[in-house]
C-alpha positions as CSV (number, residue, x, y, z in Angstrom):
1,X,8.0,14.1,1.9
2,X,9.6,17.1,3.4
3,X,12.4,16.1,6.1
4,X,11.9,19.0,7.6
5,X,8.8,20.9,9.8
6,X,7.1,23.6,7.8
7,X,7.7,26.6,10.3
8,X,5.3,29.8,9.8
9,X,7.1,32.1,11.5
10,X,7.7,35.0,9.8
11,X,6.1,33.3,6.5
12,X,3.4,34.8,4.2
13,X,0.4,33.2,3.7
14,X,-2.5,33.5,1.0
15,X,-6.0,32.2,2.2
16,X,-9.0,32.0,-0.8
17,X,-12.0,32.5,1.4
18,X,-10.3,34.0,4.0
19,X,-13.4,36.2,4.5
20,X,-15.5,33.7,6.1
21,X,-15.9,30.0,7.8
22,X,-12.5,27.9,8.0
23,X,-10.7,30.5,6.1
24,X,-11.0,33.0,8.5
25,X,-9.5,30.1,11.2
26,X,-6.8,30.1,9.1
27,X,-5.9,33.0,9.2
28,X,-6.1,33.5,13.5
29,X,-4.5,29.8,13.7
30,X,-1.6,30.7,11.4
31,X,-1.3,34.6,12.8
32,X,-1.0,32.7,16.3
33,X,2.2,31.4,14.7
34,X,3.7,34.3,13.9
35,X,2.6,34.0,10.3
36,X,1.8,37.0,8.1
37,X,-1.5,36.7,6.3
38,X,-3.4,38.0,2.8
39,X,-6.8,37.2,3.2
40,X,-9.0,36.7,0.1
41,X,-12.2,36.8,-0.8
42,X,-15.1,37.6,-3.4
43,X,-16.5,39.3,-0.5
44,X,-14.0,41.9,-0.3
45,X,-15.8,43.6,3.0
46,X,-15.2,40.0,4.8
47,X,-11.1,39.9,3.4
48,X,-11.3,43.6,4.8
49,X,-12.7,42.5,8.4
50,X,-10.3,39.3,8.5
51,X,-7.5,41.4,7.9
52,X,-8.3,44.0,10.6
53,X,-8.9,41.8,13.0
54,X,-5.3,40.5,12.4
55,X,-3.9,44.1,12.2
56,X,-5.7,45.1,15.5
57,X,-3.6,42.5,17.2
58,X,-0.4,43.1,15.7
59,X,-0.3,40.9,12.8
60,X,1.3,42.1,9.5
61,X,-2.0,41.4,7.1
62,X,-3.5,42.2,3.9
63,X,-6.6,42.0,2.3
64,X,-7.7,40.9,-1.4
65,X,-10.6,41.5,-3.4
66,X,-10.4,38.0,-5.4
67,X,-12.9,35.9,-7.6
68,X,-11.3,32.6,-7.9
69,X,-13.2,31.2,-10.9
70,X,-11.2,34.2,-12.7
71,X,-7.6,33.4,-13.4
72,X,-6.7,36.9,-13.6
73,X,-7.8,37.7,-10.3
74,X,-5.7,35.3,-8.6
75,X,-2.9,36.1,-10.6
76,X,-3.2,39.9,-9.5
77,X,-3.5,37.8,-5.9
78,X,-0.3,36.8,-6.2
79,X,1.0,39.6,-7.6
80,X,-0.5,42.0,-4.6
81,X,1.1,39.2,-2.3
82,X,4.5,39.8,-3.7
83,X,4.2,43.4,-4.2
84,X,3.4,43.6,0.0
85,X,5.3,40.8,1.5
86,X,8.3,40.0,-1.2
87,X,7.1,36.8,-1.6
88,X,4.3,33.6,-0.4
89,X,5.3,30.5,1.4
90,X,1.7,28.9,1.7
91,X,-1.6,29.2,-0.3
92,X,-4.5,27.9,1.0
93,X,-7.1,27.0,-1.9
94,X,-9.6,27.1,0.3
95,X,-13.1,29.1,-1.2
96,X,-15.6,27.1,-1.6
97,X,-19.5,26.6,-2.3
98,X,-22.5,24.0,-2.3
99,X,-25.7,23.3,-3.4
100,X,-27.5,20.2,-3.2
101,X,-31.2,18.3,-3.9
102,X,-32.0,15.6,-6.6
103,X,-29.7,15.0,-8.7
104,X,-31.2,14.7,-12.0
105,X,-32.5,18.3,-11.3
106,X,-29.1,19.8,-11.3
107,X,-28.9,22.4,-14.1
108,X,-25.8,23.0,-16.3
109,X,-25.1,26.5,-14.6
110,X,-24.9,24.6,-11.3
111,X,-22.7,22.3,-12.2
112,X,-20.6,24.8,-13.5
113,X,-20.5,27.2,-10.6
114,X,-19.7,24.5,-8.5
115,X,-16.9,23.1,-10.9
116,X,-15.5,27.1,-11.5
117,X,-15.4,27.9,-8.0
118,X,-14.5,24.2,-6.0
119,X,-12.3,22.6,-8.5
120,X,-10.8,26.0,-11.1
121,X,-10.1,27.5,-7.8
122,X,-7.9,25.3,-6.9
123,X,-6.5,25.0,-9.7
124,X,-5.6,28.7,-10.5
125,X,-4.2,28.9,-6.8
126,X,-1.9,25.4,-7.3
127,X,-0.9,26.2,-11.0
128,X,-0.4,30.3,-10.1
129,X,1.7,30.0,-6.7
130,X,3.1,26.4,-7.0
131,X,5.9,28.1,-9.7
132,X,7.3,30.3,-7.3
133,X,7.3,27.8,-4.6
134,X,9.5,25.4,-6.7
135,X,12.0,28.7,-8.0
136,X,12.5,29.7,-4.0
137,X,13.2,26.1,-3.0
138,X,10.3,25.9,-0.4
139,X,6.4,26.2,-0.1
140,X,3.3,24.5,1.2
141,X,-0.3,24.4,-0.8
142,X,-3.1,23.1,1.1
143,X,-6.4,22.5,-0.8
144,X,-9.4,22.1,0.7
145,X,-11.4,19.2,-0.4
146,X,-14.3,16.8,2.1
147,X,-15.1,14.0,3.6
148,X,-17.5,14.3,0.1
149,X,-14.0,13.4,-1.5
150,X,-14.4,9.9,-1.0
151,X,-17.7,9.3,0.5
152,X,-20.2,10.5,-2.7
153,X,-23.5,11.7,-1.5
154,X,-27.2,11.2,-4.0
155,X,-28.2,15.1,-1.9
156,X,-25.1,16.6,-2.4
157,X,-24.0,15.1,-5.7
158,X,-22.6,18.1,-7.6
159,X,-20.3,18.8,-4.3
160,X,-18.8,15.5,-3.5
161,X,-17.8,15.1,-7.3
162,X,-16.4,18.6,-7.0
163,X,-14.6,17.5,-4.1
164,X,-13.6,13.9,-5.6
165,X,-11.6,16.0,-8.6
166,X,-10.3,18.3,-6.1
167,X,-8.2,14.8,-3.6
168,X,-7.4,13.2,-7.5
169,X,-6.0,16.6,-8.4
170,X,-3.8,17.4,-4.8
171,X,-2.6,13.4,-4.7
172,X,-0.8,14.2,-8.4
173,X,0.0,17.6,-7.7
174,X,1.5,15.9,-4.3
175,X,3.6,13.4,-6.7
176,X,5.1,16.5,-8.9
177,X,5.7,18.8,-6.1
178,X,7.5,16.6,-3.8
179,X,10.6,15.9,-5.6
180,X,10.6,20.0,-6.0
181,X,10.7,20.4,-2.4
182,X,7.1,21.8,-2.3
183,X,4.4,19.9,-0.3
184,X,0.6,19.7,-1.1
185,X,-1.9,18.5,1.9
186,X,-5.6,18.1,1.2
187,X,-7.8,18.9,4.1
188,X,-11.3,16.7,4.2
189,X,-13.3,18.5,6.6
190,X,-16.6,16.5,8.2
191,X,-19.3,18.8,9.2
192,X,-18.1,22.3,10.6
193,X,-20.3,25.1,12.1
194,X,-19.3,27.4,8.9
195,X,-21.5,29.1,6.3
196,X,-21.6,26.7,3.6
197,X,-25.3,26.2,3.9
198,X,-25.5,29.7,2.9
199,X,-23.9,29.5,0.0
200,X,-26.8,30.6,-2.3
201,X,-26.3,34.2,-1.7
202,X,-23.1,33.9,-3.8
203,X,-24.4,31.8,-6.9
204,X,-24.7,33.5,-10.3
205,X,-27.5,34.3,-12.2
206,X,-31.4,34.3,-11.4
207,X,-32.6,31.4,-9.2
208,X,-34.2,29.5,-11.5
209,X,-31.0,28.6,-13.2
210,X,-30.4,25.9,-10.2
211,X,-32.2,23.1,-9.3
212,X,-31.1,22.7,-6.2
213,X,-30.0,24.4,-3.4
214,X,-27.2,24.7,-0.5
215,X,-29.8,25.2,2.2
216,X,-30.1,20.7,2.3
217,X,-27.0,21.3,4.4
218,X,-28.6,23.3,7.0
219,X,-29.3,21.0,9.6
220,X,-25.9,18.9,9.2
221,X,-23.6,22.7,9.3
222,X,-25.6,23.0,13.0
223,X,-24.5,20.4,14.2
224,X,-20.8,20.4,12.9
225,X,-17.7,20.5,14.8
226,X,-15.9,23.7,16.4
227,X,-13.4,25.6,12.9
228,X,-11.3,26.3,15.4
229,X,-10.5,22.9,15.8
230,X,-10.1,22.5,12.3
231,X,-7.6,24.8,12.0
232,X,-5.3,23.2,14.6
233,X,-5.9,20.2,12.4
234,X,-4.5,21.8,9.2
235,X,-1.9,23.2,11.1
236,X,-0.3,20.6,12.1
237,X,-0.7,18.6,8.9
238,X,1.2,21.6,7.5
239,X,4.2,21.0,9.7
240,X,4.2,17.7,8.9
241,X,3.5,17.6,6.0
242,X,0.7,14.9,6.0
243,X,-1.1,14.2,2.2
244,X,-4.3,14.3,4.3
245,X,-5.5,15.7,7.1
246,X,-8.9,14.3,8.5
247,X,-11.3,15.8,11.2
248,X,-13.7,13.6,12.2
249,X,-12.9,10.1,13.0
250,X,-16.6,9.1,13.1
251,X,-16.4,8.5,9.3
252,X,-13.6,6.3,9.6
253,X,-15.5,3.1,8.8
254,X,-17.4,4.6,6.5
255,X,-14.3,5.4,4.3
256,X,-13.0,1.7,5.1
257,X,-16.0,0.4,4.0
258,X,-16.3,2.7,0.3
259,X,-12.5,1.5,0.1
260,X,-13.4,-1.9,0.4
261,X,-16.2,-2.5,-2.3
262,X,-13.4,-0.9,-4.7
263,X,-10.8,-3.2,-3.4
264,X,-13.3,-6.3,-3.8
265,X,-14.2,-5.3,-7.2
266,X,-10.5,-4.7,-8.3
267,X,-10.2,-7.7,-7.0
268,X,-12.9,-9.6,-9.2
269,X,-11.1,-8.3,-12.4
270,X,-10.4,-11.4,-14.7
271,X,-12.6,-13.8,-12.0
């Protein structure tokens, strides 16, 4: 761990999604902070709108064009990032999609949208921005994963084992980095009042290449918590630079009970 708080001020950060949902609260909660932002997005209109809603008030901000499931694209991210702002301090992996229904229905192309855009994605953005983090001596990546990382769902089976690769992936990364003086945080979000429910509008190819379908997560997205709060959350996991960062403690027992059917089967080994 860091043994010092992860100030913004003054900091450059890079948001994937940054169009829409919690990556737009990024962006606000760490402008508040006196952060300066590059929002990105495959929806380049919503980048556009975050990042004139920042300038409006004051805030230094950019906005990106950027397909995550494209290595190139987030390399030109970081490249437009440096060409604006010098340098980054933060990247937020954060874009990310769903879909969900039985799943022995789940087609190949699903399964590889979801793995190209919630698992590549963060890949690209740790693998891309972590390098220049370790040269300047400092940096923060913060990767979005769920409560789906370790509490696997039968309806949303392609997204909780997107999720699951996404913690596995940050708690290594974590292990690498932090001798580097660069920290990694995963955030695992419960339901939040975003737009992942609509995340059909963004999947590839004709309809009948999924057999399922994000729109299962309807009712739960209506009833989820306030983004705002969840940026605070990440926020403050940032500064402190917590390996997770939780939002709902409802689910706490759930979790504690998953973990303990592991630990009693570890435990059974040689029984």
């Amino acid at each position: 761990m860091r043994n010092d708080r992860f100030d913004l001020q003054d900091r450059v950060v890079v948001i994937t999604g940054g169009g829409k949902g919690i990556g737009k609260v990024y962006a606000r909660e760490f402008a508040r902070v006196g952060a300066r932002v590059v929002a990105a997005d495959i929806d380049g209109a919503a980048a556009e709108a975050t990042r004139d809603e920042l300038t409006k008030r004051g805030v230094q901000a950019l906005a990106v064009r950027t397909d995550v499931t494209r290595r190139a694209e987030v390399a030109a991210l970081l490249e437009a990032t440096r060409k604006a702002f010098g340098t980054a301090h933060l990247v937020c992996n954060n874009a990310g999609v769903g879909t969900g229904g039985d799943p022995l229905a789940a087609t190949e192309a699903e399964w590889r949208w979801l793995l190209d855009v919630n698992l590549l994605g963060v890949v690209h953005g740790s693998q891309l921005f972590a390098p220049l983090f370790v040269a300047q001596g400092e940096g923060h990546i913060l990767n979005t994963g769920s409560l789906g990382s370790f509490l696997p769902s039968a309806e949303l089976n392609i997204y909780c084992a997107t999720k699951a690769a996404v913690a596995s992936f940050s708690e290594g990364l974590r292990q690498h980095l932090a001798p580097k003086g660069v920290g990694v945080t995963l955030l695992c979000p419960g339901p939040v009042a975003t737009g992942l429910a609509g995340s059909d509008r963004l999947r590839p190819g004709p309809a009948t290449s999924f057999g399922g379908s994000a729109h299962v997560l309807d009712a739960v997205m209506d009833m989820g918590m306030d983004p705002d709060q969840v940026g605070r959350l990440a926020l403050a996991g940032i500064r402190e630079d917590a390996e997770f960062v939780f939002t709902d403690k409802a689910y706490e027992e759930l979790i504690s009970q998953r973990f303990a059917r592991v630990l009693r089967a570890a435990g059974q080994v040689g029984g």
